[in-house]
N, C-alpha and C positions, 0 to 999 in steps of 0.2 A: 687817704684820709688826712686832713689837716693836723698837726699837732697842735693839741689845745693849750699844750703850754705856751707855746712859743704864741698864740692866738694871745691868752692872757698877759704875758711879759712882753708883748712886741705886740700889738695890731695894729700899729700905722704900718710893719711891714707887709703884714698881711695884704693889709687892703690896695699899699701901694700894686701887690703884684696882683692882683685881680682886677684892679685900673686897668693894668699892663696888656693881661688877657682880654681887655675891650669893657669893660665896665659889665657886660650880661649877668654877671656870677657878684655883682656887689650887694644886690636886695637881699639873697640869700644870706651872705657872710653878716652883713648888719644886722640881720633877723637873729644868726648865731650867736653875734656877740652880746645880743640883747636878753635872748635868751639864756648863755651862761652865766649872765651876770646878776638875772633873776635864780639862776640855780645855787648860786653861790651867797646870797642873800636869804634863802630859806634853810639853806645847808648853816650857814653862823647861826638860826633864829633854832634850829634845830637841837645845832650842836650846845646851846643853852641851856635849852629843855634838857635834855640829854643829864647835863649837869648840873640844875637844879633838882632833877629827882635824884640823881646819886647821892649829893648833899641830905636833903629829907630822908630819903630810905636810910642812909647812916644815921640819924637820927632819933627814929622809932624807938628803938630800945630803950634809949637813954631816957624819951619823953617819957615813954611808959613807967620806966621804973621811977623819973621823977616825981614827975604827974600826974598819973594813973591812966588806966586804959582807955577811957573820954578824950582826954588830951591827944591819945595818941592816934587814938581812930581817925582826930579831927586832920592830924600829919598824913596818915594812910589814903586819906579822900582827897588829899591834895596834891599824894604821890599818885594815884590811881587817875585823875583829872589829867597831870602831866602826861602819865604814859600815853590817854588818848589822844593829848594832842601831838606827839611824837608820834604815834603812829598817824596820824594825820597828814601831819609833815611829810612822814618820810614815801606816804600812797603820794603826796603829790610829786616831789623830788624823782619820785620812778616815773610819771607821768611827764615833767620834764626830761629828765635824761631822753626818755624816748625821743621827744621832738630834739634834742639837741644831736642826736645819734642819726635824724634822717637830715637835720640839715648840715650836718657837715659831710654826707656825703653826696651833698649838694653841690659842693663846691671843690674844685677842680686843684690838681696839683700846683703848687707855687712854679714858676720859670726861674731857673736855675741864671745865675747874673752874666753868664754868659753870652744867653738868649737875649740877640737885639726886641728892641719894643719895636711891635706894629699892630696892623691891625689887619691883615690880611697880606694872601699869599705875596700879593706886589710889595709886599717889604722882605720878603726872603731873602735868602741871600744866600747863591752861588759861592760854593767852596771851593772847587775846584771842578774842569770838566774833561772828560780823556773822550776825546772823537776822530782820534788815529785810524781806528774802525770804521768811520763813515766813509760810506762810498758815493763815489758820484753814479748817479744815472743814464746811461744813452737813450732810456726808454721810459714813459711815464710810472712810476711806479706804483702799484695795485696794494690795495690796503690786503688786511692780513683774511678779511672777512671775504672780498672777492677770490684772495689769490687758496681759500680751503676751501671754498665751494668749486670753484672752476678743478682742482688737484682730486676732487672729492674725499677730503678729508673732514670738510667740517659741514654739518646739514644744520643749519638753524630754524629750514620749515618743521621737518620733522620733531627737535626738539621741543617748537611750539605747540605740536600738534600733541606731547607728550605731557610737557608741564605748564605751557602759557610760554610769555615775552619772558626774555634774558637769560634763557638754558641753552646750551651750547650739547649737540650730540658726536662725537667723534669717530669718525669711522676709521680704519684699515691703519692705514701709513698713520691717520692723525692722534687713534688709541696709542701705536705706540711712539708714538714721538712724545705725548704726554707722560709717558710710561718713563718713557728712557730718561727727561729731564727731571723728575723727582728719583729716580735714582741718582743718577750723576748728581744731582746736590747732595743729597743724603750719604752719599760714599766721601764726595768733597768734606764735608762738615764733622763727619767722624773720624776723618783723616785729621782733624786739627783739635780732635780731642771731646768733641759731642756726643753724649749719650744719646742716642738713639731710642725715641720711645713710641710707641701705638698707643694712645687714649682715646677714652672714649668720646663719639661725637655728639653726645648728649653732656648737658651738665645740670646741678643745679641751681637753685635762686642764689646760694651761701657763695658758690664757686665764682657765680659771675656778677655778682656783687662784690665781691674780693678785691676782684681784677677791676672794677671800674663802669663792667659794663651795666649794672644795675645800680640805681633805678632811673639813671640819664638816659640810655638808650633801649630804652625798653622796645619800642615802637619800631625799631631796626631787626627786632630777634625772632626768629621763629617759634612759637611755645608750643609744645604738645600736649595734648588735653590727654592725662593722665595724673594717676596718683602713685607716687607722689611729686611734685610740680617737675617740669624738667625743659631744657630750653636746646633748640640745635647752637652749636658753640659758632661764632662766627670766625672765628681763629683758635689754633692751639695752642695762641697765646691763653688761653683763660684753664685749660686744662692742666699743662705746663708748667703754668707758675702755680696754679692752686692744688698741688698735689704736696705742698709742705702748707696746706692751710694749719694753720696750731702748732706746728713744729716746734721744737727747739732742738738746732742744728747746733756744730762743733764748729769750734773755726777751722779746725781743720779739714773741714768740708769743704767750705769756700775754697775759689769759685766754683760753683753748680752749672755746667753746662751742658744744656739740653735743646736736641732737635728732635723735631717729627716731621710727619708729611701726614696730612687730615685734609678734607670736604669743609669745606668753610661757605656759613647759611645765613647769607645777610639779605633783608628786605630793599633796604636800600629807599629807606623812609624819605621822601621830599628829594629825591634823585629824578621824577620822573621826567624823559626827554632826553634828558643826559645822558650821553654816550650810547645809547639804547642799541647801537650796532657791534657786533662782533664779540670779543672777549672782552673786554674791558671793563664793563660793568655788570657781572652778571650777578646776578639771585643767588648759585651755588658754584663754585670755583676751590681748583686744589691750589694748597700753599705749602710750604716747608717753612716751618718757624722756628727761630731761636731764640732761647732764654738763656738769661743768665741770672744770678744770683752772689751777691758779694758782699764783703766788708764794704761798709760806708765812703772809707776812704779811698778805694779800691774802682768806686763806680763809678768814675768818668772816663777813669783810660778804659774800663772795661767798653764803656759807649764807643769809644773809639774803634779797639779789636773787633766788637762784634758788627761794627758796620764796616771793617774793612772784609771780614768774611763772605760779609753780602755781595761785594763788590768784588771781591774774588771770583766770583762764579760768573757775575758779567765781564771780565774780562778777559779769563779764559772759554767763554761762548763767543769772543769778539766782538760783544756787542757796546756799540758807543753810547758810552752815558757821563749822568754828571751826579754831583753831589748838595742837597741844599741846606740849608740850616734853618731850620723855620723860626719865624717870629713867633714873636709870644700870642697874637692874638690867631695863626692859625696850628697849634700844637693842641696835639688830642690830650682829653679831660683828665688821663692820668701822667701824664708826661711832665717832666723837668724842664728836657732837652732833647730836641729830636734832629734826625737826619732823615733828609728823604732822597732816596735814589732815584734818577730817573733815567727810563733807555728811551733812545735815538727811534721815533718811528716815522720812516721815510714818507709815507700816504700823504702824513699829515707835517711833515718838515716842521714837527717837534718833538721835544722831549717828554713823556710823560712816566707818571710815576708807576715805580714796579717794587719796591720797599719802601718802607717807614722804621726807623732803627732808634729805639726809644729809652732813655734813662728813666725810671721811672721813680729814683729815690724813695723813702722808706714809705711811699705813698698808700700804693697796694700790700704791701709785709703788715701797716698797721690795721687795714681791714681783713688781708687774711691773720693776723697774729703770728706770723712767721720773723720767729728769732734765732739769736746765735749767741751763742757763751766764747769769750774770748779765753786762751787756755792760761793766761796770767792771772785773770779771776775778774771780779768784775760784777753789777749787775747786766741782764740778758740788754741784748741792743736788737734792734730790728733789722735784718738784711736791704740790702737795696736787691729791687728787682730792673731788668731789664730785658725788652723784646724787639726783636725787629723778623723781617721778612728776608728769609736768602733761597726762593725768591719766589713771588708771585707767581705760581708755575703757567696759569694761564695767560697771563701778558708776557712769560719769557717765551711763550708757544709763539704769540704774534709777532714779537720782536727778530725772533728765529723765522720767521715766515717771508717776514719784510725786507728786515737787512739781508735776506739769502735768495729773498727771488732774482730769478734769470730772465734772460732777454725772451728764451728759448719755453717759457714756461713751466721749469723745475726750481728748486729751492734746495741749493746747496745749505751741506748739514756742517755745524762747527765741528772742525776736527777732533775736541776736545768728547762730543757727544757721537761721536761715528761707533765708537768699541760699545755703547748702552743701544744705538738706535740699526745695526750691522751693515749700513752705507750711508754712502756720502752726499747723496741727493735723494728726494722725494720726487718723482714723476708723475705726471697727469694718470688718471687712473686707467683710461683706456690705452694708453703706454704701457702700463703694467699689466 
């Protein structure tokens, strides 16, 4: 959520960084601005009223006892007229707020000054790329979708026959390879000091409103027709961070860092066509997420560590990838500054994305209300949040598939994953 101060005492910066973001989100913000300034105009007209009946009501007495009870009834009828109209005021001022409370979560986090301006992914910008791990080919090599049906690890007829297009069913060697790789991050991640948690894969309207994904991506979410309202969570990003919704944390707490491994339920609204084969894009997919939580001044190198964690796990899987820094106009709606990782998929001799590693300054803290008390004293400050992927467990399944298929028909296992997965190749099933 925008802060409204910084809206009222700065809004040319405002606006310049929703330019930034591609102008989409400018109708909105001008609607806000228009709207607070109408709030703040009934709010003076109010706070008059307010204090012209305190003035009269101080007064009654004295008129009475000057002038007699006439006089002063004629005072009382014109403190009693005020009140109405203060209460007047103040049913419409609620009636503002509300609209000024839906359109600021209208609009999307500012871009942190670091983030170059663009307006799509072709202005990104390559950080760095480590593809020491890329191998050359003697043999065409077989995307991740033919090389788990041919191994018979992965059925995607069947899955269709189960739930429709873009579910993924895993069978034998492919259950536990999926198995072994959310372990192996999940031991990685609490080896560096992640709290480890299981949440629920349901949430509700407050929790995913919090985090950003309501009321912009509505249309993305699965909702279940129950009472009371409740949605499948698309990441445990929204779990994660919203489990200090109202908080007030110690500084000594800071930083908060939290992993899980969850089912992630995305529709995947206005995607259709796109990617529609194999893992890549599917309806329901496991992930392992990380959160973090910090002092303000704390959250950028924070952004840093936690995407070097991500990358940690691609690099001890051996898998070649790179780093990108998104422009401002393709960075998702609760974001500062983001990083997106991407691993090496031979099929298609490119890199695609398998993280997103996101600063999210006190964006989502001031929709959830999640603060901190500094121990020198102070009034409360809102936390920064931050989230990323370490890692997309279903696209590091692919990656593990591609970069490790053989000339021979097997799919050599990263060394790092042989002690979670009990050998070092996966073999065609009638091999096995």
């Amino acid at each position: 959520m925008i802060d409204m101060k910084l809206l009222r005492t700065s809004p040319e910066k405002v606006v310049k960084a929703m330019a930034d973001r591609g102008g989409r989100y400018l109708p909105a913000l001008e609607e806000l601005i228009r709207t607070d300034e109408k709030y703040r105009n009934v709010l003076t007209e109010t706070e008059k009223l307010r204090a012209e009946r305190k003035t009269i009501s101080a007064q009654i007495g004295k008129i009475r006892a000057e002038k007699g009870a006439e006089a002063a009834a004629e005072v009382m009828e014109r403190a009693n007229k005020i009140k109405q109209e203060v209460a007047d005021q103040e049913s419409g001022l609620a009636e503002i707020t509300k609209i000024i409370d839906l359109l600021s979560r209208s609009v999307p986090n500012m871009p942190d000054a670091a983030v170059p301006v663009g307006k799509s992914e072709a202005e990104n910008v390559v950080v760095h790329e480590e593809s020491s791990a890329r191998r050359s080919f003697d043999f065409k090599p077989m995307d991740h979708h033919e090389i788990g049906e041919t191994l018979g690890i992965l059925d995607f007829e069947k899955a269709t026959l189960l739930a429709g297009a873009r579910f993924a069913l895993l069978r034998g060697a492919g259950a536990k390879l999926e198995r072994a790789i959310i372990n192996f991050m999940l031991d990685r991640h609490a080896a560096k000091g992640y709290t480890e948690m299981m949440t629920p894969y349901l949430a509700n309207r407050d929790t995913l409103t919090g985090t950003g994904q309501l009321p912009k991506f509505e249309d993305d979410l699965y909702k279940i027709r129950c009472e009371p309202e409740l949605y499948l969570i698309p990441t445990a990003e929204v779990t994660l961070t919203g489990l200090y919704r109202g908080s007030m944390l110690a500084e000594a707490e800071l930083p908060k860092k939290l992993t899980a491994s969850s089912a992630c339920f995305r529709q995947e609204a206005g995607t259709y066509g796109k990617d529609t084969r194999g893992l890549i894009r599917n309806h329901q997919f496991n992930k392992v997420e990380l959160v973090w939580m910090t002092k303000p001044e704390d959250s950028m190198a924070a952004l840093e560590q936690l995407t070097a964690d991500a990358e940690d796990i691609l690099r001890t899987l051996e898998l070649p990838f790179r780093r990108i820094l998104l422009c401002s106009g393709d960075m998702g709606f609760s974001s500062a500054k983001t990083y997106d990782l991407e691993v090496w998929l031979p099929s298609e001799n490119r890199f695609r994305e398998i993280s997103s590693c996101s600063n999210c300054t006190d964006f989502q803290a001031r929709r959830l209300n999640t603060r901190f008390k500094r121990e020198k004293g102070g009034a409360p400050e809102f936390v920064h949040t931050l989230n990323g992927s370490g890692l997309a467990v279903g696209r590091t399944f692919a990656a593990i598939l591609e970069n490790g298929q053989q000339k021979d028909g097997t799919v050599m296992i990263p060394g790092a994953l042989v002690p979670y997965f009990g050998v070092d190749r996966i073999t065609p099933e009638k091999s096995r």
